[in-house]
DRENTORKOL-3810 file (N, C-alpha, C; in nm, 4 decimals):
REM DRENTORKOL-3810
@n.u->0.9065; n.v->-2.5954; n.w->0.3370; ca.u->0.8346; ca.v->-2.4753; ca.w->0.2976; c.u->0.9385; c.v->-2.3711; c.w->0.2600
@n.u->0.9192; n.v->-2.3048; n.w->0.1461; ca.u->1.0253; ca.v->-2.2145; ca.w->0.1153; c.u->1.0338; c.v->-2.0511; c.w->0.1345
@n.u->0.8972; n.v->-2.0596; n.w->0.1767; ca.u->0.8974; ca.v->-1.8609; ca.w->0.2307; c.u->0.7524; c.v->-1.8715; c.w->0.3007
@n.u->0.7303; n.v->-1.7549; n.w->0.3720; ca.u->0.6460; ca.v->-1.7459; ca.w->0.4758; c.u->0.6405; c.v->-1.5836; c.w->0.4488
@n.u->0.5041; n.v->-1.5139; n.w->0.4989; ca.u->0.4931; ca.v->-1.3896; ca.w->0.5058; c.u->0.3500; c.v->-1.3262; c.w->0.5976
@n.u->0.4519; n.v->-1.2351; n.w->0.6440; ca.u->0.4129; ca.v->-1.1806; ca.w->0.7764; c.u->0.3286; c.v->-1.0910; c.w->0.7189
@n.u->0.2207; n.v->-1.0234; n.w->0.8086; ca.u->0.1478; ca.v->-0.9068; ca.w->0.7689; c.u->0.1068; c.v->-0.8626; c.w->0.8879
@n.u->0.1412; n.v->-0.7053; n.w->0.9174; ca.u->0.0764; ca.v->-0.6222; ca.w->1.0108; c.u->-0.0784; c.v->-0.5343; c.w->0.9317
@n.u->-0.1344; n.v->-0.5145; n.w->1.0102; ca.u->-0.2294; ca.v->-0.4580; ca.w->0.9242; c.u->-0.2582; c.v->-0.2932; c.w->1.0151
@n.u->-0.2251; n.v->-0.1910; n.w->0.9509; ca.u->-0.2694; ca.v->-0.0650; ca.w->0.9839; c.u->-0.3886; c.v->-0.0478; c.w->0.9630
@n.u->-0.4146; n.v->0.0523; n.w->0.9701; ca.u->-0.5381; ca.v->0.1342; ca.w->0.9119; c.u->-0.5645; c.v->0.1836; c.w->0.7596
@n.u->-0.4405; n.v->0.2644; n.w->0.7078; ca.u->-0.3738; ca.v->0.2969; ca.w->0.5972; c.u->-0.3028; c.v->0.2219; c.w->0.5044
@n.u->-0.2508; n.v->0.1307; n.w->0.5879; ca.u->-0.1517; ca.v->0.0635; ca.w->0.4813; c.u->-0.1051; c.v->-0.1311; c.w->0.5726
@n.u->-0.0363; n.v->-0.1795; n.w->0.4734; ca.u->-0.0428; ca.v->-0.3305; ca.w->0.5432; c.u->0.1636; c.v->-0.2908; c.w->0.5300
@n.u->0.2212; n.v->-0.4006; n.w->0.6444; ca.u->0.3390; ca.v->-0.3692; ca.w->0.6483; c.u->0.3758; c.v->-0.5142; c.w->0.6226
@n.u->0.4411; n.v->-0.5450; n.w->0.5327; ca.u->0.4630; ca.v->-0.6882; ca.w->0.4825; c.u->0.5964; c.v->-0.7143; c.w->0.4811
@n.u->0.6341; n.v->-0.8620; n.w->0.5564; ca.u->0.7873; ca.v->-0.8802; ca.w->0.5508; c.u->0.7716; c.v->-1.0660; c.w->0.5118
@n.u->0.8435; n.v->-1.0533; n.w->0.4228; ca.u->0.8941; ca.v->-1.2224; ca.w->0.3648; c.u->0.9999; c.v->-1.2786; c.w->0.3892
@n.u->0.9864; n.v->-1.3834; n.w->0.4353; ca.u->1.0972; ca.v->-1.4358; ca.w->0.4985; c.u->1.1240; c.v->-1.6159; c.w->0.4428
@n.u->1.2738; n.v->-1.6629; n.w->0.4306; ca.u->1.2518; ca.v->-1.8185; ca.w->0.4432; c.u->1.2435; c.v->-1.8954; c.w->0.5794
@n.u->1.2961; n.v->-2.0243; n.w->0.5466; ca.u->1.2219; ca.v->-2.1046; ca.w->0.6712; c.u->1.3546; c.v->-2.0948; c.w->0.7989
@n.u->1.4852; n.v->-2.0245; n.w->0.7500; ca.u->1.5837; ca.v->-1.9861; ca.w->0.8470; c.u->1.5586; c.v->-1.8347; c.w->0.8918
@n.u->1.4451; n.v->-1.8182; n.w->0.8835; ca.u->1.4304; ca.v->-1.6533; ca.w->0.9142; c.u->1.5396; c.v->-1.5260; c.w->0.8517
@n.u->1.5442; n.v->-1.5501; n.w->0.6774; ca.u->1.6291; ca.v->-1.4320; ca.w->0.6392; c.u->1.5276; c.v->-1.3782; c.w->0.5603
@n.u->1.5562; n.v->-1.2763; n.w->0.5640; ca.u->1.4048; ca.v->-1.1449; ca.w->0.5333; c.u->1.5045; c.v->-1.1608; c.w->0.3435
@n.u->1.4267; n.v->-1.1727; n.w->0.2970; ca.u->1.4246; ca.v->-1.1109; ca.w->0.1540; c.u->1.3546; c.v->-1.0127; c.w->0.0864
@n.u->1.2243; n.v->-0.9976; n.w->0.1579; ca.u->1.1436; ca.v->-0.8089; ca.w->0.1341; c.u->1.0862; c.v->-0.8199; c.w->0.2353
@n.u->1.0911; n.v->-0.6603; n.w->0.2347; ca.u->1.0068; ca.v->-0.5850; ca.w->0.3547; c.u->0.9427; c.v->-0.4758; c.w->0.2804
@n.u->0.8053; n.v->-0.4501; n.w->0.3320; ca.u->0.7727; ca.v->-0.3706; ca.w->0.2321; c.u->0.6029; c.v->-0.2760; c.w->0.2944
@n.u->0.5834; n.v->-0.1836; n.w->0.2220; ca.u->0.4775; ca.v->-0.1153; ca.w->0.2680; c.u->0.3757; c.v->-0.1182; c.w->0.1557
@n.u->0.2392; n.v->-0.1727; n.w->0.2028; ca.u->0.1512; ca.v->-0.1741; ca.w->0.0916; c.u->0.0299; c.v->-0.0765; c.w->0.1268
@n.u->-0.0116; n.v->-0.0007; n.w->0.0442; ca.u->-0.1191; ca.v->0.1124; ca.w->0.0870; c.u->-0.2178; c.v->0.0979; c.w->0.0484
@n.u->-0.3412; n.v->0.0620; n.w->0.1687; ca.u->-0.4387; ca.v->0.0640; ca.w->0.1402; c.u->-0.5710; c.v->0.0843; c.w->0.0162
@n.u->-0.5162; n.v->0.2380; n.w->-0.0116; ca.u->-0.5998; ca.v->0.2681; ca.w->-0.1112; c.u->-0.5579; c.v->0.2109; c.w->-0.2547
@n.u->-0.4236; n.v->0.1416; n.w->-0.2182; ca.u->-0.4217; ca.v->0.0847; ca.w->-0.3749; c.u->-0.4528; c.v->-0.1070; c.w->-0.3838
@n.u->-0.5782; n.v->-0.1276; n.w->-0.3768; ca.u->-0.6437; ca.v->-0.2612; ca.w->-0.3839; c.u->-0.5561; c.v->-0.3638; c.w->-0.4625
@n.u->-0.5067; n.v->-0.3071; n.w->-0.6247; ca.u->-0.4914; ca.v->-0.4065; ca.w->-0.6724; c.u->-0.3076; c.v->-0.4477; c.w->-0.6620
@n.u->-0.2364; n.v->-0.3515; n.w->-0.6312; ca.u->-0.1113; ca.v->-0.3659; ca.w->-0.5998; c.u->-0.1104; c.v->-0.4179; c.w->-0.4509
@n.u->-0.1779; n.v->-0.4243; n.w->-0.3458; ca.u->-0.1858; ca.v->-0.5646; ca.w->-0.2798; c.u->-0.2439; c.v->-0.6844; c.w->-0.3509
@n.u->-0.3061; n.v->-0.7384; n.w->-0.4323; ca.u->-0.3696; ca.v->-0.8209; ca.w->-0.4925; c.u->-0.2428; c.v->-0.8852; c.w->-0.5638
@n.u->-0.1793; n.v->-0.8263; n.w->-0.6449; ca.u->-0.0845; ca.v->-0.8476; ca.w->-0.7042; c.u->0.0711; c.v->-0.8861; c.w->-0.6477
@n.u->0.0745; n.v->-0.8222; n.w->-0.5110; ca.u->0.1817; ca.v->-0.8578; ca.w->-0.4440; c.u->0.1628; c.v->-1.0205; c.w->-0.3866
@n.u->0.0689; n.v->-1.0208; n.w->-0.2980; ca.u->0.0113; ca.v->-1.1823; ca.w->-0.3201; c.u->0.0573; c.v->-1.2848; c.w->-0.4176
@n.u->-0.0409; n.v->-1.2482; n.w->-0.5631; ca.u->-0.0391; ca.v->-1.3013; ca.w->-0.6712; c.u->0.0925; c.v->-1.3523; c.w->-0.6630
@n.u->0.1738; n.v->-1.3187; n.w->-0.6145; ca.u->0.3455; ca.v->-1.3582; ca.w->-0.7216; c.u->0.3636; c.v->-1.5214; c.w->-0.6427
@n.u->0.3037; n.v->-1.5356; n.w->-0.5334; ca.u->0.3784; ca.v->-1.6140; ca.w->-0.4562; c.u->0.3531; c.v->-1.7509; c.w->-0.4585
@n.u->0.4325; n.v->-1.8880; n.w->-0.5040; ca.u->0.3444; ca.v->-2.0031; ca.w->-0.4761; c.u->0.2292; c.v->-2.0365; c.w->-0.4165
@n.u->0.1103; n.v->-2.1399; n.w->-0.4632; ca.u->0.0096; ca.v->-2.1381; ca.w->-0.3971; c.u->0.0902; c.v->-2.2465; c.w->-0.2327
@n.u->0.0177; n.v->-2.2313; n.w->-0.1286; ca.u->0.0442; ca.v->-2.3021; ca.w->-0.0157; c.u->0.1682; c.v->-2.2326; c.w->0.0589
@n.u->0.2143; n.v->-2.0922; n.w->-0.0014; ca.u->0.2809; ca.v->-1.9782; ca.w->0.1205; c.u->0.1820; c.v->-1.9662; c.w->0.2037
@n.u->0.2410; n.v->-2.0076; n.w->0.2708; ca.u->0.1843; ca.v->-1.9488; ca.w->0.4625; c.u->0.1937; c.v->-1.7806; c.w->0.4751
@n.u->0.0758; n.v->-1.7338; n.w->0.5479; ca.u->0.0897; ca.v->-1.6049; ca.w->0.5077; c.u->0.0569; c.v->-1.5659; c.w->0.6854
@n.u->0.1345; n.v->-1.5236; n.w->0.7883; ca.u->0.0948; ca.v->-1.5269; ca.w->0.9005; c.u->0.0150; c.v->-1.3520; c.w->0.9647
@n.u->-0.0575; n.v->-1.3469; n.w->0.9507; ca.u->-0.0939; ca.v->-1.1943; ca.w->0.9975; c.u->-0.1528; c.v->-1.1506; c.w->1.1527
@n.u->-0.0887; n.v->-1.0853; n.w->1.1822; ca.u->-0.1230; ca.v->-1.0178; ca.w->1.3648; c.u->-0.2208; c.v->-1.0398; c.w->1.4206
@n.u->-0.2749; n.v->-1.1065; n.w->1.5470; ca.u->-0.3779; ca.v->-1.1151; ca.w->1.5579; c.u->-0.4565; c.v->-1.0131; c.w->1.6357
@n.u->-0.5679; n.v->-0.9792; n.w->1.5232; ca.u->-0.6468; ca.v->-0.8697; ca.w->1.5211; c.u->-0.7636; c.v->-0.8342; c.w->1.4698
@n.u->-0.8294; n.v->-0.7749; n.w->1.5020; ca.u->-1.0198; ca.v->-0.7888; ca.w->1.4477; c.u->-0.9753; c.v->-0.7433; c.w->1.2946
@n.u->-1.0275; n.v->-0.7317; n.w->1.2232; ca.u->-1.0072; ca.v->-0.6099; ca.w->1.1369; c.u->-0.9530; c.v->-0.7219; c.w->0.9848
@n.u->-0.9204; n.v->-0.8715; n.w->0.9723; ca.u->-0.8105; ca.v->-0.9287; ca.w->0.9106; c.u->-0.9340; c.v->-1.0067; c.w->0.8250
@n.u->-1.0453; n.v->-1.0179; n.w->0.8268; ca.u->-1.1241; ca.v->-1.0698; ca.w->0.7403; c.u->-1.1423; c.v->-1.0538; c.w->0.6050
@n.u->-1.0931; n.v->-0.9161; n.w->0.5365; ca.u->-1.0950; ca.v->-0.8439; ca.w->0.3898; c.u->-0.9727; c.v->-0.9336; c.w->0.3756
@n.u->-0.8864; n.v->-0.9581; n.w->0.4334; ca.u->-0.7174; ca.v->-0.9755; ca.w->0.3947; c.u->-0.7724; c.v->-1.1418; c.w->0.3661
@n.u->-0.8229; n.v->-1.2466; n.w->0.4461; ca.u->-0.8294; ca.v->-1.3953; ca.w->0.3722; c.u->-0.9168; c.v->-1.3897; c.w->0.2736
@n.u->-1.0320; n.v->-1.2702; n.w->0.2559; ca.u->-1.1576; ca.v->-1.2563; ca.w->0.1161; c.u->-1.0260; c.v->-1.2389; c.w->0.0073
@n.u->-0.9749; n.v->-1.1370; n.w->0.0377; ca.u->-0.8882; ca.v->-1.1164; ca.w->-0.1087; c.u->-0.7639; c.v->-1.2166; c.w->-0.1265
@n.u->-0.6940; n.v->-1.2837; n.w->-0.0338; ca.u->-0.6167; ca.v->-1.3924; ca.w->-0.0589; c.u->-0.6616; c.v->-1.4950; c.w->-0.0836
@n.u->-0.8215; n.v->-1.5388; n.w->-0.0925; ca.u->-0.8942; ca.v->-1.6448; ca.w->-0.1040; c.u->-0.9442; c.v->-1.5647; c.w->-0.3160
@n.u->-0.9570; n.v->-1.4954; n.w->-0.3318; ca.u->-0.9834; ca.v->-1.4045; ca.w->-0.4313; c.u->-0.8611; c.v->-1.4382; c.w->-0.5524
@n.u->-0.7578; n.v->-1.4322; n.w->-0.4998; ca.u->-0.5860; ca.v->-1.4540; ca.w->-0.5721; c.u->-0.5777; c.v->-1.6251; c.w->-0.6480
@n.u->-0.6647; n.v->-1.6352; n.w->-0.7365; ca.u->-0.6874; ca.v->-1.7612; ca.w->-0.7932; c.u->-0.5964; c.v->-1.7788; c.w->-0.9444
@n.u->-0.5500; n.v->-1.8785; n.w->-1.0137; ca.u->-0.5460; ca.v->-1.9335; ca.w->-1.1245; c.u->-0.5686; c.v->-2.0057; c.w->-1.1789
@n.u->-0.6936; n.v->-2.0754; n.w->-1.1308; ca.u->-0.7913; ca.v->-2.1384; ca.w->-1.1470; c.u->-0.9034; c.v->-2.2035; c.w->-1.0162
@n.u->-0.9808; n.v->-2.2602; n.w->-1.0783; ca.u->-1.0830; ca.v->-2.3256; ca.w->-0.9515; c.u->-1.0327; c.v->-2.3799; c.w->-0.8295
@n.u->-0.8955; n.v->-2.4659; n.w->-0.8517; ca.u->-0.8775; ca.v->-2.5418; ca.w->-0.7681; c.u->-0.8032; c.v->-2.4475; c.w->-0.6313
@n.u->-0.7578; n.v->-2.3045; n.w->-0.7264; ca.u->-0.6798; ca.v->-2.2237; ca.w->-0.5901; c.u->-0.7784; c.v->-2.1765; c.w->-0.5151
@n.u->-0.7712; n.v->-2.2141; n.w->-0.4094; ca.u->-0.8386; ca.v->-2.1937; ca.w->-0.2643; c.u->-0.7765; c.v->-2.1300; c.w->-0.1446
@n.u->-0.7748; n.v->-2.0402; n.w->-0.1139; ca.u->-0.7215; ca.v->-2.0327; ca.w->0.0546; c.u->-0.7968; c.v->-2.1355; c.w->0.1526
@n.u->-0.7024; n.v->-2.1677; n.w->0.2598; ca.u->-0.7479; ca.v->-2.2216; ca.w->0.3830; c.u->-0.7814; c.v->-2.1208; c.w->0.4955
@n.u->-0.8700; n.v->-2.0877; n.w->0.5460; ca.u->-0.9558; ca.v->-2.0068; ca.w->0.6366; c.u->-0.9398; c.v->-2.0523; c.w->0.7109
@n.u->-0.8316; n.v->-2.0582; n.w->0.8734; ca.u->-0.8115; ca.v->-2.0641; ca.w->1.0009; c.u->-0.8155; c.v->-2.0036; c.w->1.0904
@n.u->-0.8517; n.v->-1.8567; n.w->1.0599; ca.u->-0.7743; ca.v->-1.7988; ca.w->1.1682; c.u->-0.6629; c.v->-1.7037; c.w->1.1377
@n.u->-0.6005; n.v->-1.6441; n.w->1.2017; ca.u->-0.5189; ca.v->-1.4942; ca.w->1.1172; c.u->-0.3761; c.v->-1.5220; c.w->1.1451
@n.u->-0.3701; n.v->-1.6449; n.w->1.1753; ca.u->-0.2406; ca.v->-1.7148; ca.w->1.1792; c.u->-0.2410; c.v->-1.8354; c.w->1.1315
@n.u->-0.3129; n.v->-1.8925; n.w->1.0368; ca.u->-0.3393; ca.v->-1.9856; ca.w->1.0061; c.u->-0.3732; c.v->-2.0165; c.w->0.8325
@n.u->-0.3714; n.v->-1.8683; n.w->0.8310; ca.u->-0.4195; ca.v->-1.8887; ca.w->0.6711; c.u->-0.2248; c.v->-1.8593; c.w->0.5565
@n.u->-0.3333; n.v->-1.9504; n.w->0.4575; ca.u->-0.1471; ca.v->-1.9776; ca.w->0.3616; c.u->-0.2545; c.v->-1.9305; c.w->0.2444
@n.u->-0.1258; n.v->-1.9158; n.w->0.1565; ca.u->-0.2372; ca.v->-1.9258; ca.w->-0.0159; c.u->-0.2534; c.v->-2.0713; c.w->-0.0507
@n.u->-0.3464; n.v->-2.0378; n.w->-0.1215; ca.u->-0.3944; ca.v->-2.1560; ca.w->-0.1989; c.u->-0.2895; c.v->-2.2518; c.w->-0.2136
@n.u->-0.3446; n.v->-2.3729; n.w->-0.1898; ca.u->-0.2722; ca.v->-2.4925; ca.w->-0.2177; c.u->-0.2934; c.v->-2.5821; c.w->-0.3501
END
């Protein structure tokens, strides 16, 4: 697997850090809420089947709708596990 990405989720804003499979951070980064499609798009960039690991916490259900949303065609799907469990589309 070649990168993995973490997500805290605020209230305001999501705090996102990417990392490879030796744990070296290559971005860290702050994404703000009110801007929908520049999280959408930060997503977007990443191979389908990145593991995307996020905090576990009520509140994380919008975050697999819109990573399940991040398609380039039919076949991209998220896997729905759980808020540590979900990757992009494979």
């Amino acid at each position: 697997m070649g990168q993995f990405i973490g997500v805290d989720i605020h209230r305001k804003f999501l705090q996102v850090c990417v990392m490879d499979a030796e744990g070296v951070v290559s971005e860290e980064l702050r994404l703000e809420m009110d801007e929908p499609k520049a999280i959408e798009q930060f997503f977007s960039r990443f191979a389908e089947g990145t593991p995307v690991v996020v905090e576990a916490t009520c509140g994380w259900m919008w975050l697999a709708d819109l990573l399940e949303s991040v398609q380039d065609g039919p076949d991209r799907r998220a896997r729905v596990g759980g808020p540590a469990a979900h990757q992009l589309p494979a």
